[in-house]
C-alpha positions as protocol buffer text, in pm:
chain_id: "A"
residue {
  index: 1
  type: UNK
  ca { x: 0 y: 0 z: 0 }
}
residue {
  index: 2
  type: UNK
  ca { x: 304 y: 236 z: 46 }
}
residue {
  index: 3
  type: UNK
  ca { x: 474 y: 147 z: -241 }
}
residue {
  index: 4
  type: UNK
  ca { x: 132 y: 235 z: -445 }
}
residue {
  index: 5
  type: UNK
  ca { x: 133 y: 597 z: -246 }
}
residue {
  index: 6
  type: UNK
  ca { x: 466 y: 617 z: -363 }
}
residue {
  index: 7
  type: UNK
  ca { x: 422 y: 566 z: -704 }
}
residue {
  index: 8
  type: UNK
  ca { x: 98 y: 788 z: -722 }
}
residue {
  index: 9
  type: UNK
  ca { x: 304 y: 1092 z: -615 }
}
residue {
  index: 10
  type: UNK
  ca { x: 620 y: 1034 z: -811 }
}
residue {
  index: 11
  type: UNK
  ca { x: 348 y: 972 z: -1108 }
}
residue {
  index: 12
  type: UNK
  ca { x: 221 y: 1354 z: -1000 }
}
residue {
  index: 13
  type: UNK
  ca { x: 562 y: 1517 z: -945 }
}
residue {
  index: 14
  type: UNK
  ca { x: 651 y: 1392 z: -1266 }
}
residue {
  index: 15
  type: UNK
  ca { x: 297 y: 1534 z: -1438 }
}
residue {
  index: 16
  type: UNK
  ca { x: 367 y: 1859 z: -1226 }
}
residue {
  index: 17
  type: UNK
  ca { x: 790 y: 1913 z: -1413 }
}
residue {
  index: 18
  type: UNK
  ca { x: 670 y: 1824 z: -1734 }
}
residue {
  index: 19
  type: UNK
  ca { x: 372 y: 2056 z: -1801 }
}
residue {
  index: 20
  type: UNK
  ca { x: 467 y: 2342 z: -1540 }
}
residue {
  index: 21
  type: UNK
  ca { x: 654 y: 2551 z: -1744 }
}
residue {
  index: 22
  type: UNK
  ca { x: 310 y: 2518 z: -1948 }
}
residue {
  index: 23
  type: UNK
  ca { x: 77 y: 2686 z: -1682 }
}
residue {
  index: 24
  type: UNK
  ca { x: 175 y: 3083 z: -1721 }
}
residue {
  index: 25
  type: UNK
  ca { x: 236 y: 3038 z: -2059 }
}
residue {
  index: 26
  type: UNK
  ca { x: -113 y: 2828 z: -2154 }
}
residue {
  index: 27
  type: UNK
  ca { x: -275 y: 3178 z: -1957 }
}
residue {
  index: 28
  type: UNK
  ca { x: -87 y: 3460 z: -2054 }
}
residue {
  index: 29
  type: UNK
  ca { x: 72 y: 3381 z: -2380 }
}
residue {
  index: 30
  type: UNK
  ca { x: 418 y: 3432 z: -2493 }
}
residue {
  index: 31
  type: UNK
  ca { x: 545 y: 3649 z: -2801 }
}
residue {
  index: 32
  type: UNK
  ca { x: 709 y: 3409 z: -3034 }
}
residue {
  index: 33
  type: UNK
  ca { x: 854 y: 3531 z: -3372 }
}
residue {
  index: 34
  type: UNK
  ca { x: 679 y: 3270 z: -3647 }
}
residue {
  index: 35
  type: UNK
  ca { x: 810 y: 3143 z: -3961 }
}
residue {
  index: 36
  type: UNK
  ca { x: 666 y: 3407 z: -4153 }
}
residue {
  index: 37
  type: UNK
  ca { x: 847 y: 3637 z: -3922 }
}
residue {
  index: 38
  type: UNK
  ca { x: 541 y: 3796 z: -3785 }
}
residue {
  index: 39
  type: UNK
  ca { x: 557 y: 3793 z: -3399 }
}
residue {
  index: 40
  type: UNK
  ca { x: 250 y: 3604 z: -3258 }
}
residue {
  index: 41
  type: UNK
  ca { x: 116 y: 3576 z: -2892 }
}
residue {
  index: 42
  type: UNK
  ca { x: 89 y: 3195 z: -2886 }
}
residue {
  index: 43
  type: UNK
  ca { x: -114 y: 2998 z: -2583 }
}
residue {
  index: 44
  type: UNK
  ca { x: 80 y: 2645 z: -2586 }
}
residue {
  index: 45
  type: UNK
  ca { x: -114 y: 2339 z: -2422 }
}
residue {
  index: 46
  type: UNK
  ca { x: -204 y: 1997 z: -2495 }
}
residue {
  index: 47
  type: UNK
  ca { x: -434 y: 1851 z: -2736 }
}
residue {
  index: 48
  type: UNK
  ca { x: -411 y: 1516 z: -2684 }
}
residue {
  index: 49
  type: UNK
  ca { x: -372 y: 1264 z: -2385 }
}
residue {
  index: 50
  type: UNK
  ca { x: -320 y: 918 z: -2479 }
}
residue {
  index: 51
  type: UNK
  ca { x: -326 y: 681 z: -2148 }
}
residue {
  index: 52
  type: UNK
  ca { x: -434 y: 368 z: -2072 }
}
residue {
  index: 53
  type: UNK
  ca { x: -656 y: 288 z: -1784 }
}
residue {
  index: 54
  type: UNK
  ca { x: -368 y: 259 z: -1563 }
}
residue {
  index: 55
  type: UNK
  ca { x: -223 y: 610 z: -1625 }
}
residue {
  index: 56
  type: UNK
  ca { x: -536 y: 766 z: -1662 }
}
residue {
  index: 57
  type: UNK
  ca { x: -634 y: 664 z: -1285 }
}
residue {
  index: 58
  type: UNK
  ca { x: -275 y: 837 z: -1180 }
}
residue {
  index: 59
  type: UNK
  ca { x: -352 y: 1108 z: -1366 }
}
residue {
  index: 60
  type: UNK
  ca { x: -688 y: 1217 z: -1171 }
}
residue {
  index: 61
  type: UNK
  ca { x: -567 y: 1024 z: -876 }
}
residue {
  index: 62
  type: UNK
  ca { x: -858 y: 792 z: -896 }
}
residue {
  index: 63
  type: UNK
  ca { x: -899 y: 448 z: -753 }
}
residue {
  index: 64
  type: UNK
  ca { x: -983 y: 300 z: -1102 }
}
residue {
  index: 65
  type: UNK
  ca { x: -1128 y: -67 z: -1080 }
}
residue {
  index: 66
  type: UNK
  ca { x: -1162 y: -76 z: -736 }
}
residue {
  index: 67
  type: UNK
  ca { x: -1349 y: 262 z: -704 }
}
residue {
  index: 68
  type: UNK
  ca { x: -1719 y: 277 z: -639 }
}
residue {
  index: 69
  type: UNK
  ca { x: -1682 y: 548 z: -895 }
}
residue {
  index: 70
  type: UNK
  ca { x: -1434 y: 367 z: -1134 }
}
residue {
  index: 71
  type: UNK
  ca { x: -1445 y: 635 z: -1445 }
}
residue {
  index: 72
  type: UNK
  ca { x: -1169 y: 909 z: -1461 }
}
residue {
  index: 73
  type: UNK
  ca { x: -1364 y: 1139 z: -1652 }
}
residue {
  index: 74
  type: UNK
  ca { x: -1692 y: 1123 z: -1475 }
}
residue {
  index: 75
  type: UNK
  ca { x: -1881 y: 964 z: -1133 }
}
residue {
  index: 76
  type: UNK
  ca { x: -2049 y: 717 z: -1298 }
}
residue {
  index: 77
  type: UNK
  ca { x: -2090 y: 437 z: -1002 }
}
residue {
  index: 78
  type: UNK
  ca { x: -1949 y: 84 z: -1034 }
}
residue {
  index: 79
  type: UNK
  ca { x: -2327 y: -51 z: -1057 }
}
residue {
  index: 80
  type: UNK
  ca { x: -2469 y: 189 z: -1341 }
}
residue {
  index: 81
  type: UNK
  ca { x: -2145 y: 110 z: -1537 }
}
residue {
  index: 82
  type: UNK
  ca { x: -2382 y: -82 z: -1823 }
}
residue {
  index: 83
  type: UNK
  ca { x: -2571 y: 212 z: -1851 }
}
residue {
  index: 84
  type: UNK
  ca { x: -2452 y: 396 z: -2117 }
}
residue {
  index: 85
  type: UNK
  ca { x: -2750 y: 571 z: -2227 }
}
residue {
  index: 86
  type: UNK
  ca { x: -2729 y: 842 z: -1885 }
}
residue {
  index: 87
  type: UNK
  ca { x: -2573 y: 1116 z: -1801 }
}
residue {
  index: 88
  type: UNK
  ca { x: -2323 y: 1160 z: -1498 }
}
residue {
  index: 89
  type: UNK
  ca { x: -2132 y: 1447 z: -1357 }
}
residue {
  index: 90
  type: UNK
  ca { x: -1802 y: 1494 z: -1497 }
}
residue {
  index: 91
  type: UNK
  ca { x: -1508 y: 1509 z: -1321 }
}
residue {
  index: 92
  type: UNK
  ca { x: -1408 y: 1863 z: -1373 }
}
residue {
  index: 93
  type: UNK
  ca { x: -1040 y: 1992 z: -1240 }
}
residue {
  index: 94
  type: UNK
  ca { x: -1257 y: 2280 z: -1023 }
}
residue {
  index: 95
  type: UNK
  ca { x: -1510 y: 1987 z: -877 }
}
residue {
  index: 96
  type: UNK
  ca { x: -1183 y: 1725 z: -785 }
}
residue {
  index: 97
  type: UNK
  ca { x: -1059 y: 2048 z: -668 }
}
residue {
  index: 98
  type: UNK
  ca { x: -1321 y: 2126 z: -434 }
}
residue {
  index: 99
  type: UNK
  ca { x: -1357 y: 1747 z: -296 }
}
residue {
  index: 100
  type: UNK
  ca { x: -959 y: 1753 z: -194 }
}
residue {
  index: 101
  type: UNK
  ca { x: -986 y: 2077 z: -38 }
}
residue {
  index: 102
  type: UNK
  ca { x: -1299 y: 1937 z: 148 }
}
residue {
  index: 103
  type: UNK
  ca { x: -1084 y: 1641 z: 266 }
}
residue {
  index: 104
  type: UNK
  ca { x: -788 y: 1897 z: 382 }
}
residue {
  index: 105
  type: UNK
  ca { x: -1044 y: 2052 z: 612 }
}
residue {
  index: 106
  type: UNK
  ca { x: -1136 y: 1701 z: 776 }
}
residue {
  index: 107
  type: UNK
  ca { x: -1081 y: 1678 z: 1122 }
}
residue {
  index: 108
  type: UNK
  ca { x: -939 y: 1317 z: 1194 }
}
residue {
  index: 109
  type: UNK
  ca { x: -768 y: 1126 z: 872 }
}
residue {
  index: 110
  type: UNK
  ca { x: -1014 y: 853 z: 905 }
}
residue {
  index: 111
  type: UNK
  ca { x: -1289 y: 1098 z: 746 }
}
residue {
  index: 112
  type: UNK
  ca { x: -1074 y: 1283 z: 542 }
}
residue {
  index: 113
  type: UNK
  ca { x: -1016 y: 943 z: 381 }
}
residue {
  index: 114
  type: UNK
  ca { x: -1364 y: 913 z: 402 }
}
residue {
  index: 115
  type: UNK
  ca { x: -1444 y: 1237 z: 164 }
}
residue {
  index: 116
  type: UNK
  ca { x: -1211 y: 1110 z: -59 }
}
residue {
  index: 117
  type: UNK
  ca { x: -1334 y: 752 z: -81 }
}
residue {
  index: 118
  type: UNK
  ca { x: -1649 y: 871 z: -160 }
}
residue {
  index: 119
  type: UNK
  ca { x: -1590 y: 1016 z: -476 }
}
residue {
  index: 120
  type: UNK
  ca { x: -1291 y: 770 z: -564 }
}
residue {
  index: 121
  type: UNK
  ca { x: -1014 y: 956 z: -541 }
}
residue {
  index: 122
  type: UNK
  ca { x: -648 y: 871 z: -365 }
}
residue {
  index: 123
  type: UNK
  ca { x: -475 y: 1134 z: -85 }
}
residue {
  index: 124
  type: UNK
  ca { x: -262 y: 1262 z: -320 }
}
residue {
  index: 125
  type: UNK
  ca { x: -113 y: 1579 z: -434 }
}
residue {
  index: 126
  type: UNK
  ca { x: -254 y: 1604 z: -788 }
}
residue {
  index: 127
  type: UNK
  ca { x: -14 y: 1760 z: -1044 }
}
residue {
  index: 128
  type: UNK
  ca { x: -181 y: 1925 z: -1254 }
}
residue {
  index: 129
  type: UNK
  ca { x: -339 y: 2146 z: -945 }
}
residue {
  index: 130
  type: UNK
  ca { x: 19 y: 2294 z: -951 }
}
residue {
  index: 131
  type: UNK
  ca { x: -17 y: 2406 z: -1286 }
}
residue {
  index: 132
  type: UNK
  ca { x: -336 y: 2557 z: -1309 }
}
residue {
  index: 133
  type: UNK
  ca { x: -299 y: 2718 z: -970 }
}
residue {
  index: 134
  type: UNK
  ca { x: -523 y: 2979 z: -1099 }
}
residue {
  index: 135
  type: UNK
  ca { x: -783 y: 2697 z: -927 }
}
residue {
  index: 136
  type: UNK
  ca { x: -754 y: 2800 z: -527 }
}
């Protein structure tokens, strides 16, 4: 179970190095002379993440499989997963957001682990919060 912590937050530190030096620049913009040699503002991000199920769950720090809300992008429960024809929240960056900062404000660690259960998620310092810190 420690080694698994472990590896969640390297997983996150790792997330946090690569795409930091993205977070002012995604915002703000940076002048950047083009190959027509006409100086653009560009916004750099990412258009594309390919991950498995594995990565995906590190990603969001979500339980995966073993969740009672298995999905990374929304909280879909383990028991409606056949249902494919509803509608469930989505897991937004601002919502996760909210749910850890709930947990921070738990009194004992047995309910903060609680909080977190409940909406599948792993007491973890999620990368990508670092980056888009405009998220308080």
């Amino acid at each position: 179970m420690a080694f698994a912590k472990f590896k969640r937050e390297v997983y996150q530190h790792i997330l946090s190095r690569i795409f930091g030096s993205l977070g002012r620049r995604s915002r703000v913009g940076e002048a950047h002379i083009c190959n027509d040699n006409v100086t653009r503002i560009l916004h750099p991000g990412v258009l594309i993440e390919s991950q498995d199920g594995e990565e995906s769950a590190y990603f969001c720090a979500c339980r995966a499989a073993t969740a009672n809300f298995p999905c990374p992008k929304c909280l879909v429960s383990k028991s409606q997963l056949h249902d494919i024809t509803r509608y469930f929240e989505q897991r937004t960056t601002e919502s996760m957001h909210a749910v850890f900062e709930s947990a921070a404000g738990a009194t004992s660690n047995t309910m903060k682990e609680q909080i977190l259960q409940a909406y599948g998620l792993h007491d973890v310092k999620v990368g990508i919060f670092t980056i888009l810190h405009w998220v308080t």
